[in-house]
ROKETI-51145 format. One record per residue (C-alpha): x negated, y, z. Coordinates in Angstrom, 2 decimals. Each point is the difference from the previous one (the first is absolute). Example, Ala and Ser with C-alpha at 12.3 -4.5 7.8 and 13.67 -1.06 7.14 Angstrom:
REC        c1        c2        c3
REC    -12.30     -4.50      7.80
REC     -1.37      3.44     -0.66
//
This chain:
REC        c1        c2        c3
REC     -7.05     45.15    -30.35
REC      1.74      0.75      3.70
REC     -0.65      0.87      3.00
REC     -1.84     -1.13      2.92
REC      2.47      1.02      2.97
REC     -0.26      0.18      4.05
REC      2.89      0.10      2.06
REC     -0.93      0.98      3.51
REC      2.86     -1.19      2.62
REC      1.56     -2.19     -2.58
REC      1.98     -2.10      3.23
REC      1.88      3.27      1.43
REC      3.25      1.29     -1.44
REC     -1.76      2.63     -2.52
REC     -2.39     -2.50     -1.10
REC      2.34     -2.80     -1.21
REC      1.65      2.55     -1.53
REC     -3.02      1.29     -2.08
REC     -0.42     -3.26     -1.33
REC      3.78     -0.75     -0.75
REC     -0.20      3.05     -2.33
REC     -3.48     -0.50     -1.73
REC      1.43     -3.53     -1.00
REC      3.12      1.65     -0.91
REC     -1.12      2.47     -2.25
REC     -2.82     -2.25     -1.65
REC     -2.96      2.31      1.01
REC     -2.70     -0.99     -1.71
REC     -1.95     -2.04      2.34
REC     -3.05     -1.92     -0.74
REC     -1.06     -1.19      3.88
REC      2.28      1.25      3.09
REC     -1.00     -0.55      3.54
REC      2.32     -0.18      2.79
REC     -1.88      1.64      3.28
REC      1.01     -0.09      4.40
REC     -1.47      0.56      3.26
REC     -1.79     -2.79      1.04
REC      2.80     -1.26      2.12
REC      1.89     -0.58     -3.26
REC     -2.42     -1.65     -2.01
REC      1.41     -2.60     -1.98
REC      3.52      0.71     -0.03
REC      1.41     -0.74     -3.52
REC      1.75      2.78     -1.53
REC      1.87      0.13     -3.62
REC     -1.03      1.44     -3.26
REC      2.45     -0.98     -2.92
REC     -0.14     -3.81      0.10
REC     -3.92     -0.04      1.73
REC     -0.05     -0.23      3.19
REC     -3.21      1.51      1.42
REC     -2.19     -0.34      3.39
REC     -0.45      2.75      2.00
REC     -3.78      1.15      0.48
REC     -1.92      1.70      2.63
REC      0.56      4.31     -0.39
REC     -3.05      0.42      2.08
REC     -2.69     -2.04     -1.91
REC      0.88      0.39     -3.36
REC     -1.79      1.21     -2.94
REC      1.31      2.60     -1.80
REC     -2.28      0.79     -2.62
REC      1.31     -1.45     -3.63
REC      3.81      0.77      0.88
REC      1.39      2.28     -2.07
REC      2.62      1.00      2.50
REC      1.37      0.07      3.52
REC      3.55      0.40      0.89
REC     -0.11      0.50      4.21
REC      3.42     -0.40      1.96
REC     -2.58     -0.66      3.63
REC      1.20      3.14      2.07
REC     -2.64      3.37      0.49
REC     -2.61     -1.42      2.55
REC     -0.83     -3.33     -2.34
REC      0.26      2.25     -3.02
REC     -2.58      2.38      1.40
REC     -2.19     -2.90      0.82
REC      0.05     -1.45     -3.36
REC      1.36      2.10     -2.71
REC     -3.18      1.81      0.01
REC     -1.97     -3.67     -0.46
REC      2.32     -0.71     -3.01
REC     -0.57      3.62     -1.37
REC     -3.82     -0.50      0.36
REC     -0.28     -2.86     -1.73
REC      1.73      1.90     -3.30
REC      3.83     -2.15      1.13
REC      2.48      2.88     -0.79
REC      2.22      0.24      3.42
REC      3.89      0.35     -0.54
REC      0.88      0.64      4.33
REC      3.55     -0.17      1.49
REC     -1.21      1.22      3.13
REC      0.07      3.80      0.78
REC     -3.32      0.54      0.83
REC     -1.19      1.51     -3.12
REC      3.35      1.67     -1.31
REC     -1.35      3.52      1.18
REC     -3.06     -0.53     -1.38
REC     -0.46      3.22     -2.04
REC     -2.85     -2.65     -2.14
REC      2.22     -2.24     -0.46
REC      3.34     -0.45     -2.04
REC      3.18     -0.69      1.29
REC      1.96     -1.22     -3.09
REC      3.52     -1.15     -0.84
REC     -0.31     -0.47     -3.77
REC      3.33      1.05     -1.07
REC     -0.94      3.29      1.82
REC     -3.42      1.00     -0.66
REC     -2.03     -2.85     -2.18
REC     -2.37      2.66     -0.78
REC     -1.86     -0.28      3.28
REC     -1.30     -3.20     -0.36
REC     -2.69      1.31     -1.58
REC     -1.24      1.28      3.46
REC     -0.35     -3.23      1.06
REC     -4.00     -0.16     -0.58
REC     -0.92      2.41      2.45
REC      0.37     -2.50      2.89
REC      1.46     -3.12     -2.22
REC      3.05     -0.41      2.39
REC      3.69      1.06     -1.04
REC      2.44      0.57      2.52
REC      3.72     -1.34     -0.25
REC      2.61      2.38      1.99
REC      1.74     -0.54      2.96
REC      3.34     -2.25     -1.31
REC      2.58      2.66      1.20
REC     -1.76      2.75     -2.19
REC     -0.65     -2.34     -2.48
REC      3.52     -0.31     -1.85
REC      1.10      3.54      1.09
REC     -3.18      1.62     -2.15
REC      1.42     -2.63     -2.95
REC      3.69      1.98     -0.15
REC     -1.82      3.44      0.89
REC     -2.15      0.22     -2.53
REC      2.15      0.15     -3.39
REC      1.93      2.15      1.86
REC     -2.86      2.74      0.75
REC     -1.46      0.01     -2.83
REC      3.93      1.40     -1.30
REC      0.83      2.11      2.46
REC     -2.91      0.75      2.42
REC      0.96     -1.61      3.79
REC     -0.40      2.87      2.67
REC      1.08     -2.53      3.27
REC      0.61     -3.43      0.74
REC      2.17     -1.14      2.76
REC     -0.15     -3.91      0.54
REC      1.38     -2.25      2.60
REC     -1.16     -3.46     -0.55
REC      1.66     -3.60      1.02
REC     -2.54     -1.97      0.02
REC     -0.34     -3.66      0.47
REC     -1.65     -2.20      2.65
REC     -2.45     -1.59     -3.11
REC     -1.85      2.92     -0.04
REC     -1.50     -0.42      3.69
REC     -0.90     -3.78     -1.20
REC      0.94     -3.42      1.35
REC      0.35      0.24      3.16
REC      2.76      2.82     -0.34
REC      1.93     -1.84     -2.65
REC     -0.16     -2.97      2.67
REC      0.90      2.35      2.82
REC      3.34      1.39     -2.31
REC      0.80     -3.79     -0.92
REC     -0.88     -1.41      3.89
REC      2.25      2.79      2.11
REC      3.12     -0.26     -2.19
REC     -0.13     -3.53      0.62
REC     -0.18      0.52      3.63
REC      2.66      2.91      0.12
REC      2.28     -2.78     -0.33
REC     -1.66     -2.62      2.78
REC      0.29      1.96      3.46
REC     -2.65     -2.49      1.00
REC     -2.98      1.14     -2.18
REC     -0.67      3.70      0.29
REC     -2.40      1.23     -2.77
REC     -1.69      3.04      1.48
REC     -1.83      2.74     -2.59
REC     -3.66     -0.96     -0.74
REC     -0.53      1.32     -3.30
REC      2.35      3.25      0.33
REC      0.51      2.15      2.57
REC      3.61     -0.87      0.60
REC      2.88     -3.03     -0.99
REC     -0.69     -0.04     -3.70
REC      3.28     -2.48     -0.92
REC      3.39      2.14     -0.45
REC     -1.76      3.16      0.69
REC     -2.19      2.96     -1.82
REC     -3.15      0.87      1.55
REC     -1.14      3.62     -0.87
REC     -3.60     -0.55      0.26
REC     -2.60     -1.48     -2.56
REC     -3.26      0.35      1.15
REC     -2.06      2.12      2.89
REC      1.54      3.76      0.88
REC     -2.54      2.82     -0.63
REC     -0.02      3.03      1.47
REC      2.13      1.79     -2.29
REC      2.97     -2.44      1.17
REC      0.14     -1.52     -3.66
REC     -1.17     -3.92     -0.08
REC     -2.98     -0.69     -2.26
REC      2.31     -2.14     -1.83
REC      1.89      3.70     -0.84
REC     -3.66      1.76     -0.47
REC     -0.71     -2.86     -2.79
REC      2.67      1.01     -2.02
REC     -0.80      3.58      0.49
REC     -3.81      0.07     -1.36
REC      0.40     -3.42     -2.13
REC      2.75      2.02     -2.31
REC     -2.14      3.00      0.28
REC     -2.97     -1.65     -1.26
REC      1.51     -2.47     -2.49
REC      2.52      2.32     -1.63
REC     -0.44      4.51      0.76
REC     -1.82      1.21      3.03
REC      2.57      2.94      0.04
REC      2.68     -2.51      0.40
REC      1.41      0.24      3.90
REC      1.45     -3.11      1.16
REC      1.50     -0.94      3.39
REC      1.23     -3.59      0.82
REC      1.34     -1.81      2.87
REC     -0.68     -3.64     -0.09
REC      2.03     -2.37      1.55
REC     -0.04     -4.24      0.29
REC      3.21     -1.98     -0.74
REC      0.80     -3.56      0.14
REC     -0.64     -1.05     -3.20
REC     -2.78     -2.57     -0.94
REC     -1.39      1.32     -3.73
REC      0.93      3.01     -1.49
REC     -0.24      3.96      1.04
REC      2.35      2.90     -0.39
REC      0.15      3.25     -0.94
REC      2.38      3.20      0.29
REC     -1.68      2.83     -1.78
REC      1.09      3.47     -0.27
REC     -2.05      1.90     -2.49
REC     -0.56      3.95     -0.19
REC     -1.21      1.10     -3.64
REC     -1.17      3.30     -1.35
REC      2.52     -0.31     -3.29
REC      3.37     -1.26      0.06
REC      0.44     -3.59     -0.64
REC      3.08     -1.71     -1.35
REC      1.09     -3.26      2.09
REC      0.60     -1.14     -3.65
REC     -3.30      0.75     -1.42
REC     -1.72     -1.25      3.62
REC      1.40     -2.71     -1.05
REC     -0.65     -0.45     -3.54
REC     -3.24      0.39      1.04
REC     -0.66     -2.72      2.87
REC      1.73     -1.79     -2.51
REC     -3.47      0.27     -2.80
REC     -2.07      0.26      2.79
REC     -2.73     -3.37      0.33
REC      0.51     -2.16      2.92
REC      3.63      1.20      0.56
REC      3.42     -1.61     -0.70
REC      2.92      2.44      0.89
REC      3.19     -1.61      1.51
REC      2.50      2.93      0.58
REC      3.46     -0.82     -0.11
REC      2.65      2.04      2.25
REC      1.65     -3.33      0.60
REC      0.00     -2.55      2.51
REC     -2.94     -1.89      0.10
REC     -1.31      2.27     -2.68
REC     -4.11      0.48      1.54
REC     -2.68     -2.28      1.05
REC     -0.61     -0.95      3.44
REC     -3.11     -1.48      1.45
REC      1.32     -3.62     -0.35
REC      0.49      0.24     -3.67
REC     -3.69      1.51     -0.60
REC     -1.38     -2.41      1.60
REC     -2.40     -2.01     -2.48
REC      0.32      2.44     -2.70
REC     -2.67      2.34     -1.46
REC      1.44      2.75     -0.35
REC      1.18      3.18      2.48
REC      3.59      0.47     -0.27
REC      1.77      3.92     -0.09
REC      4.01     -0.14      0.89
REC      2.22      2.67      1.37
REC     -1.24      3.34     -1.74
REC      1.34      2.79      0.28
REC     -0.19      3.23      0.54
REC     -0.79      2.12      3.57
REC      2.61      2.69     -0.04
REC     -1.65      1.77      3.55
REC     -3.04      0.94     -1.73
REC     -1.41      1.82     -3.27
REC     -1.28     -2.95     -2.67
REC      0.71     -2.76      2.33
REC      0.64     -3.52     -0.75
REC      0.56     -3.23      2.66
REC     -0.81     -3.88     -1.30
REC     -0.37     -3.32      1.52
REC     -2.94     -2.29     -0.93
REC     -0.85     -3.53      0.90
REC     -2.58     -1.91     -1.01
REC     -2.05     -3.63      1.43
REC     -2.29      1.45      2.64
REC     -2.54     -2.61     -0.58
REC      0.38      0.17     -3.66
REC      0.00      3.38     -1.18
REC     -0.94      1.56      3.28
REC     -3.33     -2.19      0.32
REC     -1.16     -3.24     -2.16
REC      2.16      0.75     -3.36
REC     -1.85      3.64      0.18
REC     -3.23     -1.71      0.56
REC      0.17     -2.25     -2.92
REC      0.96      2.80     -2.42
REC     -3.00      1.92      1.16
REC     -1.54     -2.76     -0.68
REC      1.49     -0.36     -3.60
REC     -0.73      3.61     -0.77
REC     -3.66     -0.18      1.81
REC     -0.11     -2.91     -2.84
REC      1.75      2.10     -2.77
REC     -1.91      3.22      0.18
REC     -3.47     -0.74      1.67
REC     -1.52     -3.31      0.17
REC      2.02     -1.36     -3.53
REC     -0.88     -3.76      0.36
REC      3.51     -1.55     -0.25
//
């Protein structure tokens, strides 16, 4: 006996990708419904070798579904997570609306499994922002070793995570770049995305940080130690799929680059390339596709007490959003609701 499974936004980006993996990794589904705005309606999306109709988000029933995995931004979240909820559908949301939630659990499973469990208070489980989302996964074998004091992060970040329409502005300006004839202004970003960085992700706030820098702040906070202090700058590239990391790590011990590494390399969810050769660490284009969050270039931060500096890469839409998703899925399915 499976699962009966909702995927909300099953046309975007996030959504395809949700059902990509649940097919990949044979979750154990008895029914699964493919959901869009009404606008979308019967576009045909792929799960394994089905091929299933889109159906209306805003009139359907939810009660009798086991679970809902929501990739449909905050303001249709908040409109309808709370629908599924009601009507006893356990809510896995991508969005960021309920990620500082104190009721409700913000999990990455190789991190902190144990607070799925939490999940009944409001029966919706949050799934972190995708930049925090891979860091937390090298962090955490790491802290519970040595103890992290600080976190400094600057992230490269590619155009998949603002959707579509900025993988399509990346792919449509580098095109023009080379046609004097057909400028490509910035829509999506704030300035020429193709052959450039763009140091902004996200509104400013007032403390000059981006919320795109806050989420990684309080998401680490609250997903691995509150006493951890973290400050990241986050920055867009032009890459399509894939985000980087550089991470330089403050601990209260002294931690071997050796033994880091032994460790990332037993660590779940991790795969350690780290040669000091040519070509010897992972780059966004090779994690592409992959499960996994990749560590290269460790070593050790001679400027500080118990500092180390890595590199980590993973698939933004994978492991930063609907790969996530589906394992909190898996373990919702493991630990609570055991029908599989």
């Amino acid at each position: 006996m499976g699962y009966r499974v909702v995927i909300a936004g099953a046309t975007g980006n996030v959504g395809r990708e949700m059902l990509n993996i649940l097919a990949e990794r044979h979750f154990p589904v008895d029914e699964i419904v493919a959901l869009a705005s009404r606008k979308s309606m019967g576009s045909e999306v792929s799960f394994g070798d089905k091929t299933l109709k889109t159906k209306d988000l805003d009139t359907f029933d939810f009660t009798g579904w086991d679970m809902a995995l929501f990739a449909v931004g905050s303001e249709a979240t908040k409109k309808y997570a709370p629908k599924a909820a009601k009507a006893g559908c356990v809510v896995i949301d991508n969005s960021s609306l309920y990620r500082y939630d104190p009721d409700i659990p913000l999990i990455v499973p190789e991190v902190n499994a144990d607070a799925i469990h939490d999940y009944s208070k409001r029966n919706i489980i949050a799934n972190p922002n995708c930049s925090t989302a891979q860091m937390v996964v090298a962090l955490k074998p790491l802290h519970d070793r040595a103890t992290i004091k600080r976190v400094v992060v600057s992230t490269y970040q590619s155009v998949s995570g603002s959707g579509k329409d900025g993988m399509d502005e990346l792919w449509d300006q580098t095109k023009s770049i080379y046609n004097p004839t057909d400028d490509k202004p910035a829509k999506k970003f704030t300035k020429q995305i193709a052959f450039n960085v763009i140091p902004h992700i996200d509104v400013f706030m007032d403390s000059g940080d981006t919320k795109e820098e806050w989420k990684m702040m309080v998401e680490t906070k609250k997903i691995v130690d509150p006493k951890i202090k973290v400050t990241a700058t986050c920055v867009r590239v032009p890459v399509f799929v894939g985000h980087a990391e550089s991470i330089n790590i403050e601990f209260e011990e002294h931690l071997d680059e050796n033994e880091a590494r032994d460790i990332l390399r037993e660590a779940p969810g991790i795969m350690v390339i780290d040669k000091r050769e040519d070509g010897g660490y992972v780059t966004p284009v090779e994690c592409a596709g992959d499960f996994a969050t990749f560590i290269s270039r460790i070593r050790q931060d001679s400027t500080i007490d118990n500092g180390l500096n890595l590199w980590c890469v993973s698939d933004n839409l994978r492991k930063g959003a609907a790969l996530n998703a589906v394992q909190i899925a898996e373990l919702l399915g493991r630990e609570v609701l055991k029908k599989g």
